[in-house]
RODRENKE-809241 format. One line per field, with one value per residue (C-alpha): residue number from 1; chain; z, x, y. Coordinates in steps of 0.001 Angstrom, whole numbers, padded with zeros to 6 digits, always signed. Layout:
N
n: c(NUM/...)
chain: c(A/...)
up: c(Z/...)
east: c(X/...)
north: c(Y/...)
//
This chain:
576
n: c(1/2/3/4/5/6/7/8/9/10/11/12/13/14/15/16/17/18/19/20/21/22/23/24/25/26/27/28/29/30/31/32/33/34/35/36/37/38/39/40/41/42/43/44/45/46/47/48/49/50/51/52/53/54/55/56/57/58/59/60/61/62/63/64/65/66/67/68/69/70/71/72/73/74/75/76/77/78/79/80/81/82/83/84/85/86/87/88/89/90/91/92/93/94/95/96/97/98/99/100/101/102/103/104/105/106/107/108/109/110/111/112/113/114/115/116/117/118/119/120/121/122/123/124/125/126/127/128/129/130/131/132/133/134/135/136/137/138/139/140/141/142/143/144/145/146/147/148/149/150/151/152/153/154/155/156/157/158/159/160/161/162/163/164/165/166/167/168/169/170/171/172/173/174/175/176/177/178/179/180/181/182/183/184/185/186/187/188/189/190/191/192/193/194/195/196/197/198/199/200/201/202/203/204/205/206/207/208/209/210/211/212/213/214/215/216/217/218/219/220/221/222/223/224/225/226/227/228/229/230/231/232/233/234/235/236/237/238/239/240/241/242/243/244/245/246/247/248/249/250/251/252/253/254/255/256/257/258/259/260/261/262/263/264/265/266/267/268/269/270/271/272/273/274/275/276/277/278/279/280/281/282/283/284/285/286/287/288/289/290/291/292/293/294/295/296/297/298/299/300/301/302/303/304/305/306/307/308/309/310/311/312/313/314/315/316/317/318/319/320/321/322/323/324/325/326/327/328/329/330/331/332/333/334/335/336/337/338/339/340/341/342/343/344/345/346/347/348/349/350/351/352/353/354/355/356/357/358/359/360/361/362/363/364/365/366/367/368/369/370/371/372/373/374/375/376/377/378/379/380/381/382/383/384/385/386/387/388/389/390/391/392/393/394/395/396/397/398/399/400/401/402/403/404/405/406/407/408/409/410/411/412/413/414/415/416/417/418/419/420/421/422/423/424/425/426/427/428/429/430/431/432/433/434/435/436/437/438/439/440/441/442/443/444/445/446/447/448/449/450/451/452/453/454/455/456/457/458/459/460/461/462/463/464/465/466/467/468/469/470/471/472/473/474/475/476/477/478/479/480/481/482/483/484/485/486/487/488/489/490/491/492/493/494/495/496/497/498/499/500/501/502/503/504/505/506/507/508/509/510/511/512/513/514/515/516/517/518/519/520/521/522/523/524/525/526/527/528/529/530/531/532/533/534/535/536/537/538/539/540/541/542/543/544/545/546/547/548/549/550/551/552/553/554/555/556/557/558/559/560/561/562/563/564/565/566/567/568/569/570/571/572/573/574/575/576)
chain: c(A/A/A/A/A/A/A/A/A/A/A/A/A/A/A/A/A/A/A/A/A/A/A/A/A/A/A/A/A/A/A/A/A/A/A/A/A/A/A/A/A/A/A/A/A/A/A/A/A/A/A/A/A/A/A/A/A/A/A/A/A/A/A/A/A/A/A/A/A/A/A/A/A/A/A/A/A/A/A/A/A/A/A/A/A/A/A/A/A/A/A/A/A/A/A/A/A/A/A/A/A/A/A/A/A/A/A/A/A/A/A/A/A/A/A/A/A/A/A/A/A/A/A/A/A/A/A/A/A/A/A/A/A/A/A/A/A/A/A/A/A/A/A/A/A/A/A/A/A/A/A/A/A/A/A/A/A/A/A/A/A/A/A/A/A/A/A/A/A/A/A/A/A/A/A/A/A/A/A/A/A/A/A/A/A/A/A/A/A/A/A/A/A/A/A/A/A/A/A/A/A/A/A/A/A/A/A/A/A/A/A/A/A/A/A/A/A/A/A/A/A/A/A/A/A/A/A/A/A/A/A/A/A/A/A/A/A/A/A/A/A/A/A/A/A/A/A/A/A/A/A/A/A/A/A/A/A/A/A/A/A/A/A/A/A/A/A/A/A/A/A/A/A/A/A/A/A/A/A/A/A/A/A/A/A/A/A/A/A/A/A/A/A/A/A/A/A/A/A/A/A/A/A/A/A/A/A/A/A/A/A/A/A/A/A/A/A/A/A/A/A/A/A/A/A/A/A/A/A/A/A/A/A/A/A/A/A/A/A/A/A/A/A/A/A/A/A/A/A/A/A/A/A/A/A/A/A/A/A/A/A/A/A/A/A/A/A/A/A/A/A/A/A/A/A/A/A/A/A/A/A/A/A/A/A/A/A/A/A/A/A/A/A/A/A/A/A/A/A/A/A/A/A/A/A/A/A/A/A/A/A/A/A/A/A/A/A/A/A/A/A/A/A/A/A/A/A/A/A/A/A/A/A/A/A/A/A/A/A/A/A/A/A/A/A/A/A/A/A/A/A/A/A/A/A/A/A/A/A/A/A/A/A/A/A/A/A/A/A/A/A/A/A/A/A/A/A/A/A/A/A/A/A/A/A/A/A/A/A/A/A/A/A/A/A/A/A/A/A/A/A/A/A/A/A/A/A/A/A/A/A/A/A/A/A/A/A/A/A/A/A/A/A/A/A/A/A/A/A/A/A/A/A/A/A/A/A/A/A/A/A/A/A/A/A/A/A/A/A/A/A/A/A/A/A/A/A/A/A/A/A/A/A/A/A/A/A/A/A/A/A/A/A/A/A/A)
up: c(-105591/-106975/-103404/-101501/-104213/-103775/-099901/-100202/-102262/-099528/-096850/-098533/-099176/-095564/-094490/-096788/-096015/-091720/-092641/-093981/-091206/-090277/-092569/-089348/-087575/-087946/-084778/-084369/-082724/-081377/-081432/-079131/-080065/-076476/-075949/-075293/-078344/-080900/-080438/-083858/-086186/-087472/-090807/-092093/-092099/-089278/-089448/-086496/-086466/-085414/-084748/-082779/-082207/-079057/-078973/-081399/-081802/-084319/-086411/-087059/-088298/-091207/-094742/-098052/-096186/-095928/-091612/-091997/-089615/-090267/-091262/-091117/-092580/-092905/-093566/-091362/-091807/-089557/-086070/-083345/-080205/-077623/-080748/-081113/-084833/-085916/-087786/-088664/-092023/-094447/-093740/-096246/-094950/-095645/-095602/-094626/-096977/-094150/-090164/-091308/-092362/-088618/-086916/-083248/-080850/-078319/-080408/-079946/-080935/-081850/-083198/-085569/-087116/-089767/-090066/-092925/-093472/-096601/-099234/-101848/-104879/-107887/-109815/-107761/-106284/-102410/-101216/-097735/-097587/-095239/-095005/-094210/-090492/-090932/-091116/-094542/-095198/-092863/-091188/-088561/-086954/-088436/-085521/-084809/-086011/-082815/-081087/-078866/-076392/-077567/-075691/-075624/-077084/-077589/-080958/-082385/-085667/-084735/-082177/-081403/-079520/-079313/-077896/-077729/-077687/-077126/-079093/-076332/-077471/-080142/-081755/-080946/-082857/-084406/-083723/-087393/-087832/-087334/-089189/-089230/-090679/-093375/-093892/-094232/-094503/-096423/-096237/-099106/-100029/-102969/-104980/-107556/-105199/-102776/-105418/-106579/-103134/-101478/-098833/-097812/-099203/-098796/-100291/-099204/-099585/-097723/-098515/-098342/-098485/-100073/-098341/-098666/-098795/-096476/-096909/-100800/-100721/-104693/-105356/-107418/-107240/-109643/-108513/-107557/-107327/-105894/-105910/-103261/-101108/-098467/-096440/-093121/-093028/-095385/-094605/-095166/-093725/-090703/-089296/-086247/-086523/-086449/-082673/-081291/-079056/-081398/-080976/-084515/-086141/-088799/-092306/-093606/-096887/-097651/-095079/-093188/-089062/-088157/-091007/-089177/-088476/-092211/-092754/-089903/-091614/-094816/-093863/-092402/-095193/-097257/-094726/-095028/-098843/-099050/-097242/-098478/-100444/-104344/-103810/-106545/-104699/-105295/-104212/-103292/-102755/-101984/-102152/-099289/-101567/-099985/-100878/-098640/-101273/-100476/-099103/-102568/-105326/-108253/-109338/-112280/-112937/-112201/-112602/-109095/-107302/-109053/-110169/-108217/-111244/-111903/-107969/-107652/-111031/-111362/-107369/-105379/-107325/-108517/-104281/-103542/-106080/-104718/-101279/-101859/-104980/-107156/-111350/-111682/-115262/-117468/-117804/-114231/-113222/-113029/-111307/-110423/-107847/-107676/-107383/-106902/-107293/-110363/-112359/-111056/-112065/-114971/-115671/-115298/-117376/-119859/-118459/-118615/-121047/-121236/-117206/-116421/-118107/-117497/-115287/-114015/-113120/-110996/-110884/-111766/-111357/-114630/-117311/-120247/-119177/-121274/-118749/-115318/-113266/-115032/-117201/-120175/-119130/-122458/-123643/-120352/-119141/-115306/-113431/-111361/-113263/-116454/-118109/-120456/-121547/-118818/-116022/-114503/-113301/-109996/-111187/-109200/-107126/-105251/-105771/-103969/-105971/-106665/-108109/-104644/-104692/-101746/-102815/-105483/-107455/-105546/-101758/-102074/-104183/-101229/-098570/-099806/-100311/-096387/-095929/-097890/-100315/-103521/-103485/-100040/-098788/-098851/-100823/-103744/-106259/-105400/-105720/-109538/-109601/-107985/-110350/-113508/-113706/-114808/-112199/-111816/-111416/-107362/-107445/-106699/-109735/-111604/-110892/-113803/-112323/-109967/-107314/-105769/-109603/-111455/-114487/-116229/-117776/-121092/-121060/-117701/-119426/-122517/-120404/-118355/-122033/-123493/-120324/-118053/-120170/-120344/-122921/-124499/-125048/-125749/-128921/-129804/-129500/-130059/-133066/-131228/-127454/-128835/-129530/-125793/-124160/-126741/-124104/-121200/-120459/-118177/-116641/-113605/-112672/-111608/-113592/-110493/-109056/-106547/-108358/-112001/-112862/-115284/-117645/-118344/-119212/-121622/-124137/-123111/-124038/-127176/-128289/-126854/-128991/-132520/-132246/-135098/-135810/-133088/-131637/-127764/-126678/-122591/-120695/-119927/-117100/-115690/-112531/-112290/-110132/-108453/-106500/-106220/-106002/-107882/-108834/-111299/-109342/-110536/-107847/-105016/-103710/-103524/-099571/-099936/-102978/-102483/-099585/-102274/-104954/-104098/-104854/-107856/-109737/-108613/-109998/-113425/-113413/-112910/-115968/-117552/-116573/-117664/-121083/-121726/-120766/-122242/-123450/-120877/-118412/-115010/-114580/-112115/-109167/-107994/-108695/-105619)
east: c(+059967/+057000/+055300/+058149/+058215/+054395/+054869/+057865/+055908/+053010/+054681/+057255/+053595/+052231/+055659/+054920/+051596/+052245/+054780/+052555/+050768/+047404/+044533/+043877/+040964/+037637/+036420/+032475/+030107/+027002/+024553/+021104/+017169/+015801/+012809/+010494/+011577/+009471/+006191/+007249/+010246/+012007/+013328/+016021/+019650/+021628/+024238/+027539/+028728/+032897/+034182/+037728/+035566/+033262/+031648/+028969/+026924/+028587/+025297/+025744/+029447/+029308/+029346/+031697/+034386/+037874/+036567/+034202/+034099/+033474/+030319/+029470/+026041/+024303/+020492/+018447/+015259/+012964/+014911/+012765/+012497/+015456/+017661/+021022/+022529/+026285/+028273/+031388/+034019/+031310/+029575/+029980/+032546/+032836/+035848/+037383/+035811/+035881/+035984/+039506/+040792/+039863/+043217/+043485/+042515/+039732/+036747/+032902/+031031/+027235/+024326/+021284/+018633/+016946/+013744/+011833/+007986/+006506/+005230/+002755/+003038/+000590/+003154/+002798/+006364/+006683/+009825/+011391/+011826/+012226/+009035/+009438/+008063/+008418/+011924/+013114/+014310/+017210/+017651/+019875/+016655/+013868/+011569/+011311/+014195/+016379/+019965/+022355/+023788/+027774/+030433/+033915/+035025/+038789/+038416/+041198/+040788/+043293/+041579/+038669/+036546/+032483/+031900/+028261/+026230/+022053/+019685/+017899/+016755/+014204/+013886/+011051/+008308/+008494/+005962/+003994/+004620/+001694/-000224/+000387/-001172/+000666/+002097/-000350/+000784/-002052/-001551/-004175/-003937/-003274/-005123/-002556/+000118/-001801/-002697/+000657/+002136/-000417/-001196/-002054/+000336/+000567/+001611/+001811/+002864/+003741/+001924/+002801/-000010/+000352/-000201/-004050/-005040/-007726/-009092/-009312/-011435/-012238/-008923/-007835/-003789/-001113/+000291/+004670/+005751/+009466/+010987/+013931/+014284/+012370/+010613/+008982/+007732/+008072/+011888/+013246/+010272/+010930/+008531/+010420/+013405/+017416/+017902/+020771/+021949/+022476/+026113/+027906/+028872/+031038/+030802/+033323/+031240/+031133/+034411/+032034/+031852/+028203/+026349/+023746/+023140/+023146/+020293/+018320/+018567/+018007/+015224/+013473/+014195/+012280/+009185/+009439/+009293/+006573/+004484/+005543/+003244/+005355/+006276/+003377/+000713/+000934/+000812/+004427/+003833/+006823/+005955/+006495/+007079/+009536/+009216/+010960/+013929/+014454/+013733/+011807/+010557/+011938/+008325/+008230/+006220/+008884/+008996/+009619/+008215/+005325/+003247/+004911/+004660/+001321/+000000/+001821/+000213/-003396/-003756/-002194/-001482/-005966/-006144/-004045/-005669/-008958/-008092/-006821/-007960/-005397/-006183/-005815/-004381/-001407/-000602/-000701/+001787/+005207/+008310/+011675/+014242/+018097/+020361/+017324/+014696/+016609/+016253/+012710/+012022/+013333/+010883/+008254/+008054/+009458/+006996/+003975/+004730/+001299/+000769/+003310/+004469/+008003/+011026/+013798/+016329/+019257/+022479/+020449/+021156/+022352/+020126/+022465/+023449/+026201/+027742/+026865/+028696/+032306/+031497/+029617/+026889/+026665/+030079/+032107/+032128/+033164/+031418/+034452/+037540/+038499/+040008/+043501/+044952/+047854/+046158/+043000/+042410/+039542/+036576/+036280/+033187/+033161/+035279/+035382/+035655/+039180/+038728/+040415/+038678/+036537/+036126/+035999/+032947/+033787/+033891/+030224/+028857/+030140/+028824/+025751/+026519/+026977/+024192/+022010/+021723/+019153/+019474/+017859/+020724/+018158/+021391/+022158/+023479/+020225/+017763/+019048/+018372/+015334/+013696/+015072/+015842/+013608/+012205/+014359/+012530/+012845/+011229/+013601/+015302/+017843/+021107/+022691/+026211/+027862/+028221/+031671/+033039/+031638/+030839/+028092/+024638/+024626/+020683/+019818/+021770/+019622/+016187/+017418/+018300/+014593/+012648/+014669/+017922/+016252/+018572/+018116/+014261/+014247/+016356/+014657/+011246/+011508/+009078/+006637/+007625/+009643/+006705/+005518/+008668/+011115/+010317/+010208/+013618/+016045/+019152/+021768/+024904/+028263/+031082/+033071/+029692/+030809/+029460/+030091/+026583/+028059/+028889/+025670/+024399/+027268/+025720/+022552/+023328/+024652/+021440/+018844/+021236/+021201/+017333/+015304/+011154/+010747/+014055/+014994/+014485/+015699/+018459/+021352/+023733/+026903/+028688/+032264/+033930/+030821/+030424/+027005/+024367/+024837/+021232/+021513/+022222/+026079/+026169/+026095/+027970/+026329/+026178/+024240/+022000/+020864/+018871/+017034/+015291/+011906/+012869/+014860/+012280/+009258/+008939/+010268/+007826/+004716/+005795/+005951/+002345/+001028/+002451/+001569/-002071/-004755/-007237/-009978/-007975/-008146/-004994/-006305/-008097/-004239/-002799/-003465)
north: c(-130129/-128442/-129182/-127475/-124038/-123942/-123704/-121654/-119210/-119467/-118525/-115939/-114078/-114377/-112647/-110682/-109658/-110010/-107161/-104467/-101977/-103229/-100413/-098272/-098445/-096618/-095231/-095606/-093586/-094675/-092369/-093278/-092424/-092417/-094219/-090889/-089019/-090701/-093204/-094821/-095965/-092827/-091973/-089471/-088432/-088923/-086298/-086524/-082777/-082825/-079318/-077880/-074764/-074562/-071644/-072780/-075945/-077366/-078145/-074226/-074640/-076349/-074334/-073751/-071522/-072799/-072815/-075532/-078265/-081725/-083402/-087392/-088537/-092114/-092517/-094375/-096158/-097748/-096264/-097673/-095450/-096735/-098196/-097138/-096679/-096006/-093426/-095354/-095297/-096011/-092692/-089963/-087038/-083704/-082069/-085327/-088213/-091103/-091053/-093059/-090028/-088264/-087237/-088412/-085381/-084112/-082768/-080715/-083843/-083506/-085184/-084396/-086563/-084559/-086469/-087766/-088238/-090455/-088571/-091026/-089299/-089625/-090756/-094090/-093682/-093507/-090771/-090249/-086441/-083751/-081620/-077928/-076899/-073177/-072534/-072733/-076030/-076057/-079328/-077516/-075802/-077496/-077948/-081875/-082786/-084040/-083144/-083984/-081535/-081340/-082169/-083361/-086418/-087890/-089533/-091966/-093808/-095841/-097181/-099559/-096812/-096490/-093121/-092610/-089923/-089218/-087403/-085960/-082611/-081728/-078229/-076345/-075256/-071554/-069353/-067828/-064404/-061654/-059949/-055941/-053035/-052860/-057057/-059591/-063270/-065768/-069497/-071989/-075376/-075932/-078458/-079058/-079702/-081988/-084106/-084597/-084644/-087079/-084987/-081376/-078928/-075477/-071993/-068780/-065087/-062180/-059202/-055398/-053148/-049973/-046413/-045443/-049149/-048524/-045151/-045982/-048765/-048364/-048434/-051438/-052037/-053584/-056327/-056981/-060123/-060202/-063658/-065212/-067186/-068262/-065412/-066499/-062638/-059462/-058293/-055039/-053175/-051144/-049081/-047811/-045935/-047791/-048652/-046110/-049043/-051491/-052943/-052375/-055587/-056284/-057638/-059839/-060095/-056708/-055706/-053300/-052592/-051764/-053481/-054475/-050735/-050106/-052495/-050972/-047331/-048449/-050777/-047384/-045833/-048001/-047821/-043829/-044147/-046970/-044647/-041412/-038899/-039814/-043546/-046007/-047282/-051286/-054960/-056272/-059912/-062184/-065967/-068475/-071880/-074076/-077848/-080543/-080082/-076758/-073499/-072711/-074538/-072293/-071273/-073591/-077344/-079922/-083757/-084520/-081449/-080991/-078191/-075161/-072468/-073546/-072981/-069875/-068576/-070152/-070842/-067808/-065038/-064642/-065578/-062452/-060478/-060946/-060670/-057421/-055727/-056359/-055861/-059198/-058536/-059678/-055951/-054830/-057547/-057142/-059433/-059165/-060588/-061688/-065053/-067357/-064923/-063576/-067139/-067176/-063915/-064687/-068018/-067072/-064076/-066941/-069713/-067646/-064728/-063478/-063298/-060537/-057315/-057385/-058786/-057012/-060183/-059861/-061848/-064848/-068461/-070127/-068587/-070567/-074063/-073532/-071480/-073846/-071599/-072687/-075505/-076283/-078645/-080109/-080407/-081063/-084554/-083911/-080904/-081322/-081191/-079762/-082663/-083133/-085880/-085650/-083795/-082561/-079443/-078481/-076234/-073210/-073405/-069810/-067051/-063283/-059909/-060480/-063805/-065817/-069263/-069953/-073583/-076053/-077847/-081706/-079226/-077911/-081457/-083279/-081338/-082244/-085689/-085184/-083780/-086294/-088764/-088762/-084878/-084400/-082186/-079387/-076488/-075382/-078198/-080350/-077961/-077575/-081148/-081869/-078756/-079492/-083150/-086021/-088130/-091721/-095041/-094612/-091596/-089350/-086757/-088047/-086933/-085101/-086402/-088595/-086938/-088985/-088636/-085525/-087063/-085293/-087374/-086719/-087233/-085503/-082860/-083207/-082832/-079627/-077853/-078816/-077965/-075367/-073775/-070162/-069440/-071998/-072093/-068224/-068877/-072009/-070798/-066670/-066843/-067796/-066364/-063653/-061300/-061543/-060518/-059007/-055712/-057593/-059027/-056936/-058842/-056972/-058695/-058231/-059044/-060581/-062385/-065199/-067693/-067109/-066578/-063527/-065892/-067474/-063633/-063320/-065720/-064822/-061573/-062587/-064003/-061267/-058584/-060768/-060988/-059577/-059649/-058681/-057023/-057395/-054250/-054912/-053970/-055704/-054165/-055291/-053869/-053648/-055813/-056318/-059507/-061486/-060368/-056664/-055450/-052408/-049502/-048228/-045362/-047796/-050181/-053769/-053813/-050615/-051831/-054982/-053671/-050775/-053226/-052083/-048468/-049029/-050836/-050452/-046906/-047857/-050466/-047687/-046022/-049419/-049776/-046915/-046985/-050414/-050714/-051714/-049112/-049035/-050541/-048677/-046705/-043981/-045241/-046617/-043491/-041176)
//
């Protein structure tokens, strides 16, 4: 009896289990390394690119707006020329988690393999990165990195299908910009960063000379350092008039037809003051530093990028000095910038108080890692989801001026995710990261969360607040740090800034104005219903002056200069 229930049982359980639907089935795409593409076994991130759109590559279509298309990524190791490798369900998918998820239909199918070299660093770890060939960090034109041509491919996860497709183009090489009579770009090797690197690594800057640079030749010049990203050449600087041909364009950003001819007329414009008769005669230097995390290193020491603050400061900064007769003095030094630039700004007036006379920081990255964009880093435990005991609500990740979400925190952390694993996605999320995380045991930074989950480490977290919460350290060490830059500090953002960064000023704010021996004596500005990046100026709209931060501060900063120099200190021979 016990025999028969035990087969009864059995086979009431394979009915059972013959009569639910078969888990559909993953379609696979082979993707091919042709035999004359590469001489050795390749490295990096293979990424598949899906779109419905084709009048783009898709490699150029995926991003944070609600019109992304679809992004597959697996890393590969050890890809011998003439191999083939898969992207199947185990890849990591963004918008759509898993190729399972892939509705049947006819698709713009591509391929990219963002390739990775070996870096050996001192720290006796070996890493697989993405080194930067001139473009910015941005695998989807790094030259060397290889592509397939897209086309048109039926895809059907239901299906047992093995489309393949060929990387048989490789981007190009881009050309280094040249040298004019009034930009100079300087390239050195830095000796701090090769060692740490294992190799040859290099930094650089983009120089504006100032009107008279020639004909003065006793002339010895302050020196501006403005921070952002990643400038291949000085932008902004027009010397020929707007072109009267130039198709208008529109902005959807800034809801604007013929923006591009707004930059051209105020780029002029800033080429007309530069080298007008009233405009201070001084050094603009912006700093070419991107790392193969990003398209800049954040201009601070890091665990796992190394010593970027300390070659920008000790390494290029005296180069571009001598090079071009700069003071070469704390006093005659002054920084500013926005979003990126802004934090960076920011740092290193904090970083190296003694080095530069002021910073004038707009809408900056996090400046209070109590305010991460929308969550408190140290007291939230999902960067995610704000979490109840019966529900869990999305964080907001990107908003506009009206406060419409663009996305959530889990759409942009996955992206990456797409885009690489160990925080080589090369955006945003990782960058934080790679700068202000400890290093892990592989080498790589730590992650401060999960990134399939959200859920914040409570001792990453710990390390960013000792070592890179600007807040943070400013009200932990102002005794000491307070009497270099009590007068130095000046912060610009708008209230309605895309990516909450207002919020971190709040309580930074809150701090700077309870100070006392010595008293914060900055400014603190905040533009109504102005969206990211809002820089100071109140009787213009963003679109107009984000393209003005060399006029708006510069000048301030020459009466800065003058008041605050040293006696003896030459304050005339710039001043023609």
């Amino acid at each position: 009896m016990t025999k028969f229930l035990s087969l009864l049982v059995a086979g009431l359980q394979a009915t059972a289990l013959a009569a639910q639907p078969a888990p559909p089935l993953a379609v696979q795409v082979e993707v091919q390394l042709p035999a004359g593409k590469a001489t050795t076994p390749l490295d990096g991130r293979l990424l598949l690119l899906i779109s419905t759109d084709s009048t783009r590559e898709p490699r150029f279509q995926v991003s944070d707006d609600v019109a992304t298309q679809q992004v597959f990524g697996v890393d590969v190791e050890g890809w011998a020329p003439g191999g083939t490798r898969l992207v199947d369900a185990r890849a990591d998918g963004y918008p759509l988690v898993s190729l399972r998820e892939l509705p049947r239909g006819r698709y713009w199918v591509q391929a990219v393999l963002n390739r990775y070299e070996t870096f050996r660093l001192s720290t006796g770890h070996s890493v697989k990165l993405p080194p930067d060939k001139g473009e910015g960090q941005q695998w989807s034109r790094k030259p060397g990195n290889l592509y397939s041509t897209p086309r048109w491919i039926t895809l059907d996860a239901r299906q047992r299908m093995r489309p393949r497709v060929v990387l048989e183009r490789e981007i190009a090489p881009i050309a280094p910009p040249e040298d004019t009579r009034w930009i100079k770009h300087v390239t050195i090797r830095s000796e701090r960063l090769s060692k740490f690197w294992g190799r040859d690594m290099f930094i650089g800057a983009n120089v504006l000379l100032p009107a008279g640079f020639d004909t003065h030749p006793n002339a010895r010049y302050p020196l501006v350092v403005y921070h952002g990203h990643f400038p291949a050449t000085f932008e902004g600087f027009r010397e020929t008039p707007p072109d009267p041909n130039l198709a208008p364009d529109f902005s959807a950003r800034f809801n604007l037809r013929g923006y591009n001819r707004i930059q051209q007329e105020l780029h002029h414009q800033f080429y007309k003051d530069w080298t007008g008769p009233d405009f201070p005669r001084v050094l603009l230097m912006e700093v070419r530093h991107p790392t193969p995390y990003y398209d800049d290193s954040y201009a601070v020491n890091s665990a796992s990028q190394g010593p970027w603050g300390d070659a920008i400061m000790y390494e290029l900064i005296p180069e571009i000095e001598r090079r071009f007769r700069g003071i070469g003095q704390g006093w005659a030094r002054i920084t500013y910038g926005g979003s990126t630039g802004g934090w960076e700004a920011m740092a290193v007036q904090v970083f190296y108080p003694d080095e530069f006379n002021g910073a004038y920081i707009a809408c900056p990255d996090p400046i209070d890692f109590r305010a991460n964009t929308v969550f408190n880093l140290y007291e939230d435990r999902n960067a995610y989801f704000a979490e109840g005991p019966w529900r869990r609500t999305p964080r907001p990740g990107q908003r506009n001026w009206l406060g419409q979400v663009r996305n959530t925190m889990e759409e942009a952390n996955r992206r990456e995710a797409a885009l690489g694993s160990k925080g080589r996605s090369g955006d945003q999320w990782d960058i934080w990261q790679a700068t202000y995380s400890p290093m892990g045991p592989d080498g790589y930074p730590k992650p401060i969360w999960d990134k399939k989950t959200g859920v914040i480490d409570t001792a990453v977290a710990r390390y960013w607040r000792d070592n890179y919460d600007l807040s943070y350290i400013l009200r932990r060490d102002w005794n000491t740090l307070g009497p270099k830059v009590h007068d130095k500090i000046n912060i610009y953002v708008g209230d309605m800034d895309n990516y909450y960064l207002n919020n971190a000023v709040y309580l930074t704010e809150e701090f700077l104005r309870s100070t006392s021996n010595p008293k914060w004596t900055g400014e603190i500005l905040y533009g109504d219903r102005a969206e990211h990046c809002w820089n100071g100026d109140p009787t213009r709209s963003n679109a107009y002056s984000r393209l003005r931060y060399h006029q708006m501060y510069i000048p301030r900063i020459l009466d800065r200069m003058r008041a605050r120099a040293p006696r003896g200190a030459d304050t005339l021979s710039w001043r023609y």
